[in-house]
SETI-657582 format. One record per residue (C-alpha): residue in one letter; x, y, z. Coordinates in steps of 0.5 Angstrom, whole numbers, plus 500, padded with zeros to 3 digits. Example, Ala and Ser with C-alpha at 12.3 -4.5 7.8 and 13.67 -1.06 7.14 Angstrom:
BEGIN
PT   type     u     v     w
PT      A   525   491   516
PT      S   527   498   514
//
This chain:
BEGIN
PT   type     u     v     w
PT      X   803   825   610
PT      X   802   829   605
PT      X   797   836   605
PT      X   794   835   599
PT      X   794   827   600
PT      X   786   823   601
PT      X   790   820   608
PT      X   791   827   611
PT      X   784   829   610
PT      X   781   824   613
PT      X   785   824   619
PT      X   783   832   618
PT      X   776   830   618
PT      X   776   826   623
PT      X   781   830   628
PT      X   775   836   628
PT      X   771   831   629
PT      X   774   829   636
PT      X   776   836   637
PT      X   769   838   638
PT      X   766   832   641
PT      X   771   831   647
PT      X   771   836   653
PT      X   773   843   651
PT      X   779   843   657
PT      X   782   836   653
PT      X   782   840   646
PT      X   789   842   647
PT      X   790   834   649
PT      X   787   832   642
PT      X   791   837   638
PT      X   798   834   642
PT      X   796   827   640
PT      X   795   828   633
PT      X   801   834   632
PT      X   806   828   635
PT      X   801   823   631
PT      X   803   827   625
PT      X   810   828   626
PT      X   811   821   628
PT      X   808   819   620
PT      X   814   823   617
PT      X   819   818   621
PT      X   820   816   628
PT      X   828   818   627
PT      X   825   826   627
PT      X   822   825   634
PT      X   828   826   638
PT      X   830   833   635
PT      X   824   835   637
PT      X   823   832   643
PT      X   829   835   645
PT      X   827   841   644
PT      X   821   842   647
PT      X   824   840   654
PT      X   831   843   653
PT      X   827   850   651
PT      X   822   849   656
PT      X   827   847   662
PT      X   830   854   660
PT      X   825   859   660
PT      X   822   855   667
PT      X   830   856   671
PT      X   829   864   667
PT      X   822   864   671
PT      X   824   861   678
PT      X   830   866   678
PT      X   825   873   677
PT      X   820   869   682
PT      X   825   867   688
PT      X   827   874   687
PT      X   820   877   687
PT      X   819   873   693
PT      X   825   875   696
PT      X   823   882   696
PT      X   817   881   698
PT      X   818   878   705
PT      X   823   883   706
PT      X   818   888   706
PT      X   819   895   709
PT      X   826   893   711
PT      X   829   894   704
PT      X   831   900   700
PT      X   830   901   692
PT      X   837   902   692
PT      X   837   894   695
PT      X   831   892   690
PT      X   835   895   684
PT      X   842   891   686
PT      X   838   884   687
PT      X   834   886   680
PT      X   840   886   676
PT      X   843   881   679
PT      X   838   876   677
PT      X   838   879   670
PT      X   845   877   670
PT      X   843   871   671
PT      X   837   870   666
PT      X   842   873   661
PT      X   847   867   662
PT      X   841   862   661
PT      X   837   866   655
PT      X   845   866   651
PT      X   846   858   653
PT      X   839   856   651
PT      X   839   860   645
PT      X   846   858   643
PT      X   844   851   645
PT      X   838   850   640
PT      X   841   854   634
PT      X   847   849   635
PT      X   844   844   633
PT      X   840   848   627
PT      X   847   850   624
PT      X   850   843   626
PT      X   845   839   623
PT      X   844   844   615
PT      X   851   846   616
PT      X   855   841   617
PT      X   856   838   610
PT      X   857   845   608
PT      X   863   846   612
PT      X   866   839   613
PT      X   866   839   604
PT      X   869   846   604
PT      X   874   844   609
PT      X   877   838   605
PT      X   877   843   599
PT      X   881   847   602
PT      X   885   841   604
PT      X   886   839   597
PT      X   888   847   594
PT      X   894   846   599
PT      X   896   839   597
PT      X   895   836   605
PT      X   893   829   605
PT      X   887   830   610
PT      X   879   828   609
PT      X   874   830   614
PT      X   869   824   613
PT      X   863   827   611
PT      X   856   826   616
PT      X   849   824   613
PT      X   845   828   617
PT      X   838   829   614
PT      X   835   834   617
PT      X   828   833   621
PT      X   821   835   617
PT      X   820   843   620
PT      X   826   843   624
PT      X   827   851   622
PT      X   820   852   624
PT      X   821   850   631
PT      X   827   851   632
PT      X   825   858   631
PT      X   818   858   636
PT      X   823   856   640
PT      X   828   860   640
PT      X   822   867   639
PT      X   819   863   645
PT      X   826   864   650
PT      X   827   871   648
PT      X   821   874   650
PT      X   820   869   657
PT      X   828   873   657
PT      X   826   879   657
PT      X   819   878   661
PT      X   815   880   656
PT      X   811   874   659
PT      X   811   868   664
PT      X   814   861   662
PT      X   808   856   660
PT      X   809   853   667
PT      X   804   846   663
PT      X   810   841   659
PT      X   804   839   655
PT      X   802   845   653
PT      X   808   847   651
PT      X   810   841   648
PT      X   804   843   643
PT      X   806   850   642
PT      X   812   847   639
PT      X   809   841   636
PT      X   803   844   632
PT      X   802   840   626
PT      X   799   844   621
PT      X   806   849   622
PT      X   810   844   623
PT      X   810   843   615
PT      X   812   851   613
PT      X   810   854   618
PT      X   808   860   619
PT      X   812   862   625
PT      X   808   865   631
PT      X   810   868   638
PT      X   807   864   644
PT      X   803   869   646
PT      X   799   870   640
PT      X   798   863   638
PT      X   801   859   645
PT      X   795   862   649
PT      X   790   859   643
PT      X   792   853   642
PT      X   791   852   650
PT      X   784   855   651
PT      X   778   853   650
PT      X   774   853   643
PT      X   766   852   641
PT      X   764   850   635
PT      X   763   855   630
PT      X   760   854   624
PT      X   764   860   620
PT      X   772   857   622
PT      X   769   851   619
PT      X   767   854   613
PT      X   773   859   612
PT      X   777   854   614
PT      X   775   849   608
PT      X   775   855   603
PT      X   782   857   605
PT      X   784   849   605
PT      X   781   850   598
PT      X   784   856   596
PT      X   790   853   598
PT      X   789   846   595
PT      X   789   849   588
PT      X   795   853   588
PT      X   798   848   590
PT      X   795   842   585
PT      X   793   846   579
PT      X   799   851   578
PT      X   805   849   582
PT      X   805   841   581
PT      X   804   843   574
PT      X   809   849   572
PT      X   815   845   575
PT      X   815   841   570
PT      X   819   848   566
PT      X   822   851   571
PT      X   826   843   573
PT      X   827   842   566
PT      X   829   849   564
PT      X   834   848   569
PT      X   836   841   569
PT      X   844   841   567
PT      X   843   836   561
PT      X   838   842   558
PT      X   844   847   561
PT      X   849   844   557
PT      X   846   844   551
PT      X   845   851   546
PT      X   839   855   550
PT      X   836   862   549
PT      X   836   868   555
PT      X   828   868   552
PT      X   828   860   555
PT      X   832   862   561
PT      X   827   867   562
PT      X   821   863   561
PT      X   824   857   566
PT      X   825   863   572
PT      X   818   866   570
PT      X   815   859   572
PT      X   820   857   578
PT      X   817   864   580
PT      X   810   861   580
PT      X   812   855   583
PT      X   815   856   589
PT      X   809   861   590
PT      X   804   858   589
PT      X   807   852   593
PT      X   809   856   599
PT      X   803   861   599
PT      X   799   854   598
PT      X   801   850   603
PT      X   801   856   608
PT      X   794   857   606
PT      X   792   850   608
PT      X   795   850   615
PT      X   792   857   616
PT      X   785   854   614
PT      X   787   847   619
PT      X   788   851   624
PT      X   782   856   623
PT      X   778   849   623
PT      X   779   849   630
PT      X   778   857   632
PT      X   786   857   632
PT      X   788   864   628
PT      X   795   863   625
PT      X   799   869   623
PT      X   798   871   615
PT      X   804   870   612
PT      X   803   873   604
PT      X   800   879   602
PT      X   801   879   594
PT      X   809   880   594
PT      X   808   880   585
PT      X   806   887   587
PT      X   811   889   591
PT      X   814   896   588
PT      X   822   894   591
PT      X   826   888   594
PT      X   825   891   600
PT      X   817   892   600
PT      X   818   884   597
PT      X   821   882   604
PT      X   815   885   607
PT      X   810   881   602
PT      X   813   875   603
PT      X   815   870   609
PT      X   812   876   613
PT      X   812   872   619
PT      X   820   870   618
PT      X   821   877   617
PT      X   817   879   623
PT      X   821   875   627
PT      X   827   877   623
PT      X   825   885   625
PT      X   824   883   632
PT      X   830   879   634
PT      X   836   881   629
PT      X   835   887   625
PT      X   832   892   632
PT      X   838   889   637
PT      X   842   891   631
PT      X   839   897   629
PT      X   841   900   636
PT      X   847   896   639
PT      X   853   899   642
PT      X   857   898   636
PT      X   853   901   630
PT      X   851   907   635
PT      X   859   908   635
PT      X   860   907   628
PT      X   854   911   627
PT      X   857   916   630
PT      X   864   916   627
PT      X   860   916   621
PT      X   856   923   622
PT      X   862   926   625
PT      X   866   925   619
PT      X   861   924   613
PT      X   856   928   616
PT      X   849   927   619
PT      X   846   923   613
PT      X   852   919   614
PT      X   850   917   621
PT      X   843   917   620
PT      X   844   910   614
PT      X   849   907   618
PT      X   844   902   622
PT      X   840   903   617
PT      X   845   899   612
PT      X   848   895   617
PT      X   842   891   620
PT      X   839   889   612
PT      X   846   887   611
PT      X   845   882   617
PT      X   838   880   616
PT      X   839   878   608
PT      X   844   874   609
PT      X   842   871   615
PT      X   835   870   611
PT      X   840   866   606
PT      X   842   862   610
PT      X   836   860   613
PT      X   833   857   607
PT      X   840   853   605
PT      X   847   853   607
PT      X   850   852   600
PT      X   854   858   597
PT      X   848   859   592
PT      X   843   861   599
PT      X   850   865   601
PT      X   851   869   594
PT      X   844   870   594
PT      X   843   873   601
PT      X   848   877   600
PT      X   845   880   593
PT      X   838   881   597
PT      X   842   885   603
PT      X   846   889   598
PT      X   840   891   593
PT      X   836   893   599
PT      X   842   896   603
PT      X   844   901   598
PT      X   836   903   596
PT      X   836   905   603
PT      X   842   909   602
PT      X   840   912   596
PT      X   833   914   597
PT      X   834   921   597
PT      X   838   920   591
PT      X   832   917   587
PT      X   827   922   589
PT      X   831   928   586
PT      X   833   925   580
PT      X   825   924   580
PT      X   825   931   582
PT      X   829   933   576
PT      X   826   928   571
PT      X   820   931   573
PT      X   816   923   574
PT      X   811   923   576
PT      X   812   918   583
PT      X   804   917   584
PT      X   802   915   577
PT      X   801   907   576
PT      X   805   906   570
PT      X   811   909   575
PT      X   807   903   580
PT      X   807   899   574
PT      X   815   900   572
PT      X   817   899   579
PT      X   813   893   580
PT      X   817   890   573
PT      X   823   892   575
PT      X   823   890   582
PT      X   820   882   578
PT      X   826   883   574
PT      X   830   883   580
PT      X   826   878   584
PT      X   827   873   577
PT      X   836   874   578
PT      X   835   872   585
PT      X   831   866   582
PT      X   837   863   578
PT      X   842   864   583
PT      X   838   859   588
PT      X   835   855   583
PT      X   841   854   577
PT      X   845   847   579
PT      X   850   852   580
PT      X   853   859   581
PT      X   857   858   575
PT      X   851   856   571
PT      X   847   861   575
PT      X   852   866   572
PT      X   851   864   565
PT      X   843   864   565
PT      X   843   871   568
PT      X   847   874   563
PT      X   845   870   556
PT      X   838   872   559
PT      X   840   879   557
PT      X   844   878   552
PT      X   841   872   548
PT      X   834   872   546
PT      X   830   867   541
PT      X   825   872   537
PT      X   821   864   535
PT      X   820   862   542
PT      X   817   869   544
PT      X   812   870   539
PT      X   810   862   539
PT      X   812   861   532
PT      X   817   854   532
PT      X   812   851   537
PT      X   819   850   542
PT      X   816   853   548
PT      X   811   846   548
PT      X   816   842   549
PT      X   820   845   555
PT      X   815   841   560
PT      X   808   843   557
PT      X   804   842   552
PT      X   799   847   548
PT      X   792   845   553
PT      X   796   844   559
PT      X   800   852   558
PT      X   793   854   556
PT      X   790   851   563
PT      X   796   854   567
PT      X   795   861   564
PT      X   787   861   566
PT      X   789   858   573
PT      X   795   864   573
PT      X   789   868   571
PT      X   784   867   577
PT      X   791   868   582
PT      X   792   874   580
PT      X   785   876   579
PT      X   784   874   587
PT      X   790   878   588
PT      X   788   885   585
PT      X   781   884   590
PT      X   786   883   595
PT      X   790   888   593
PT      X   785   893   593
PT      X   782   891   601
PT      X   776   887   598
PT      X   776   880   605
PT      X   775   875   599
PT      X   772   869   603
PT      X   768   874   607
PT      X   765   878   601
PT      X   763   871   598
PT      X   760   869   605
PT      X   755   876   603
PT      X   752   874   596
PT      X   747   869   594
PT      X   747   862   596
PT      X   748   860   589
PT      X   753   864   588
PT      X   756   863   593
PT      X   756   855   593
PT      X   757   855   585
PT      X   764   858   586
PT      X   766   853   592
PT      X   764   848   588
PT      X   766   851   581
PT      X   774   851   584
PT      X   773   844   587
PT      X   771   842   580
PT      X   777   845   577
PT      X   782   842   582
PT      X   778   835   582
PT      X   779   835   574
PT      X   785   838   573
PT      X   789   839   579
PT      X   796   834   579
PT      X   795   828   583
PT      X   792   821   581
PT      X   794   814   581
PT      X   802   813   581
PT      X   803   821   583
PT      X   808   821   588
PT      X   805   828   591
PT      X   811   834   591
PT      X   813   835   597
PT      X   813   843   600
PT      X   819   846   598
PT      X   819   850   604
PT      X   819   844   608
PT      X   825   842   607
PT      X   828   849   610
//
C-alpha cells in the first residue's frame, strides 16, 4: 500500500477516525492493529522478521532489567548489613552480566541485517575469487528479498538495547506497546529513526483530539505528496534514461552527464524528504511527534554539514552509538596518544577525529546497500570529510593569506556549489549501472561538454525523458521547493506562519498546492506509483 496511493488514505481516513472514537487507553491498540494491518499488505512473508525482532528484542532488554531489579532487590533486603565496597562488587558483576546480553541481542539482530542485505554480495564475491584461481567450487546463491523497513527496525531495535543496556531508562515491560514501537507503520516505509524514549513513551500515551495536528498534519502530508507526485516521479524519467546502459553505451556528453546527476539529485530528495514529510504528517494526525529528518541539505556549505542536513536521524543515531564510542575508545585514545608524542599535539587532537567519520561513512555506505558502489562511496564520503577535519586549519590560513572574506555570501554561495559538485560524484558513484561506468561519467562530466545541449540550442535536452511543457513544469515546481527552502532557511516555521494570515489566503495556498498535485502530479490510470527508494535500504 502505496503512501501516495487512493487505499492508503482511506485507510488513513478511517484509522484517525477510529483513533479518536474509542477509549483513549485503546489508542495504542488501534494504532498495533493497523501498523501489523499495514505490514501485512506488503507480503505476509515479512511478518516473520519483524515478528522475530520484537520478541528477540524485548525478551533481551526484559532479562537486562530483571538482572539490575534482582540485584536492586538484593541490595535492599540486605539493608545496614552491606557495605558500598559490597554494593560496588555485586554492581559490577551485574553490569558483566548486561554486558554479555547487550553483545548477544545487538549481534543477533545485526546478523540478520547483514545476513539477509549481505549475503548475495559475499557468496557473488566469493565464487569470483573462486573463478580467478581456477577452483571448480560454486556457492549456490540465496534469494533473500529483504523484507520492507527492515534497517528501520532493525535499527529502533538495536538503539532500543543499547540504551535499556546502559540504563538510560527501564525496559518496556508491556509486549504490545513495544511491539508498536518496533512496528509503527508510518516509519516503517523510510523511517525516521526514533529513540524509545522520544517516541515509544508517545505511541503509548494517551492523546485528545486536537484540531491543529490535524491541520499540520494534512498540510505536511500535502507538502509531502508533492514532492513526491510532482517532481520526484517525474524527474526520474532523465535521471533512469541518463543512466541506463543502452544510453552509456552510445556517444553521450559531460553536459548529459551532468544534467542526469542533477535530476537523480532531485529525485532522491524529494522522494526521501517527501516520503518522510508524510509519515511525519501521519503521525502528527495522532499527536505523535516524529523526529525531523532534513533541514535543506541543497544549502549544506560541506560534506559534513550535508551529513547533518540529510537523514539527521540516521546520522544521530550514527553520532550516538558508533562515531562517540569511537571517538573515546581505548584504541583511538593509545593511538592518539602515540600520535601526539611523535607528531605533536595537533596530531593527537585529529586522531579521533579522523578515525571515527572514517567508520561512520563507511558504515553509513553499507547501510544503504552492500554492493561495491555503496562501499566505494562510503569510502569517497568518509575520505572527503575525514580530511576537511584535518586540514581546517589549513584552509583557514590560506583564507588568511588570500584575504577571503569567509562571512561573505558568495563565499557561501562558492561553498555550497562546491559542496554540490562534490554531492553530484557521489550521485554517479551509486547510481551509474557501474563502477566502471561511474568512472567514465565523472571524468567525461569534466572533460566533455556539448555547448548545444547546455545553451538549449539542438533541442536534445527534450529528449532525455521530458518534453518542453514538462521541463517548464518541473522547474516551476523546483522553484517553489527552494522558495520553501530559503523561508525555512531563514527560520520562518512555514505551516505556522500559514495558520496566522487570512482565511483566504491561507486556504487559497492549501487548496492552490492540491490543485497542482491533483492536476499535474504523476499518477492516473495504469500508474504503477514508484516505490520510495529509501524503502528498500
Amino acid at each position: 500500500m502505496s503512501f501516495t496511493s487512493f487505499n492508503f488514505f482511506v485507510f488513513l481516513a478511517v484509522l484517525v477516525v477510529v483513533y479518536y472514537v474509542v477509549p483513549k487507553k485503546l489508542q495504542w491498540v488501534i494504532l498495533l492493529l493497523a501498523s501489523y494491518g499495514f505490514y501485512l499488505s506488503t507480503g505476509t512473508e515479512n511478518l516473520a522478521y519483524i515478528l522475530f525482532t520484537t520478541l528477540f528484542t524485548y525478551a533481551g532488554a526484559m532479562y537486562m532489567q530483571k538482572l539490575r531489579d534482582d540485584n536492586r532487590a538484593k541490595v535492599q533486603a540486605q539493608g545496614d548489613d552491606i557495605t558500598k565496597d559490597q554494593k560496588r562488587a555485586m554492581k559490577k558483576e551485574v553490569e558483566k552480566k548486561v554486558k554479555r546480553v547487550q553483545i548477544i541481542t545487538v549481534v543477533v539482530n545485526l546478523g540478520i541485517l547483514v545476513f539477509v542485505k549481505a549475503s548475495g554480495f559475499f557468496i557473488s564475491n566469493l565464487n569470483d575469487l573462486f573463478g580467478v584461481f581456477h577452483w571448480d567450487v560454486s556457492v549456490p546463491m540465496v534469494n533473500i528479498i529483504a523484507p520492507l523497513g527492515l534497517s528501520y527496525y532493525t535499527f529502533n531495535s538495536i538503539g532500543y538495547l543499547l540504551d535499556v543496556s546502559h540504563a538510560k531508562h527501564d525496559a518496556e515491560r508491556h509486549l504490545g506497546k513495544f511491539a508498536l514501537f518496533v512496528s509503527f507503520f508510518p516509519s516503517i516505509v523510510q523511517g525516521p529513526l526514533f529513540r524509545y524514549k522520544d517516541v515509544g513513551t508517545q505511541l503509548a500515551g494517551t492523546h485528545a483530539f486536537n484540531y491543529d495536528n490535524i491541520k499540520f498534519g494534512a498540510q505536511l502530508i500535502l507538502w509531502g505528496v508533492f514532492k513526491k507526485l510532482v517532481i520526484a516521479d517525474r524527474v526520474c524519467a532523465i535521471s533512469n534514461l541518463v543512466f541506463s546502459p543502452e544510453f552509456l553505451a552510445g556517444e553521450y556528453y559531460g553536459s548529459q552527464v551532468f544534467f542526469g546527476v542533477l535530476a537523480y539529485s532531485f529525485q532522491i530528495y524529494c522522494d526521501f524528504s517527501g516520503g518522510t514529510d508524510i509519515t511525519r504528517g501521519v503521525a502528527q494526525m495522532m499527536g505523535i511527534d516524529l523526529p525531523v529528518n532534513f533541514e535543506q541539505p541543497f544549502f549544506a556549505t560541506s560534506m559534513a554539514d550535508f551529513w547533518r542536513r540529510w537523514h539527521m536521524s540516521l546520522g544521530a543515531w550514527m553520532r550516538e552509538f558508533v562515531f562517540f564510542p569511537i571517538m573515546l575508545s581505548k584504541p583511538v585514545s593509545n593511538l592518539s596518544k602515540k600520535a601526539r608524542n611523535r607528531f605533536g599535539a595537533y596530531a593527537g587532537k585529529i586522531v579521533p577525529s579522523v578515525i571515527a567519520p572514517m567508520v561512520v561513512f563507511f558504515l553509513i555506505g553499507i547501510w544503504h546497500g552492500i554492493t561495491w558502489q555503496y562501499i566505494v562511496n562510503g569510502l569517497y564520503n568518509a575520505i572527503i570529510i575525514s580530511s576537511t577535519v584535518a586540514l581546517t586549519p589549513a584552509y583557514a590560513k590560506l583564507a588568511e593569506v588570500l584575504r577571503i572574506n569567509t562571512e561573505t555570501f558568495s563565499f557561501r554561495l562558492f561553498q555550497m556549489l562546491r559542496t554540490f559538485g562534490l554531492l553530484c560524484i557521489s550521485r554517479i558513484i551509486v547510481k551509474a549501472p557501474s563502477l566502471g561506468d561511474a568512472f567514465v561519467m565523472i571524468k567525461k562530466m569534466f572533460t566533455s561538454w556539448d555547448p548545444d545541449f547546455i545553451f538549449f540550442r539542438d533541442g536534445k535536452i527534450f529528449t532525455l525523458g521530458v518534453d518542453a511543457p514538462q521541463m517548464t513544469l518541473l522547474i516551476v515546481a523546483i522553484m517553489i521547493l527552494f522558495v520553501v527552502g530559503i523561508l525555512r532557511e531563514n527560520g520562518l516555521k512555514i505551516r505556522e506562519s500559514l495558520a496566522k494570515q487570512h482565511f483566504l489566503f491561507r486556504w487559497g495556498m492549501v487548496l492552490g498546492l492540491l490543485a497542482f498535485v491533483l492536476i499535474f502530479g504523476v499518477y492516473g490510470p495504469g500508474y504503477d506509483a514508484s516505490a520510495f527508494i529509501y524503502g528498500r535500504f
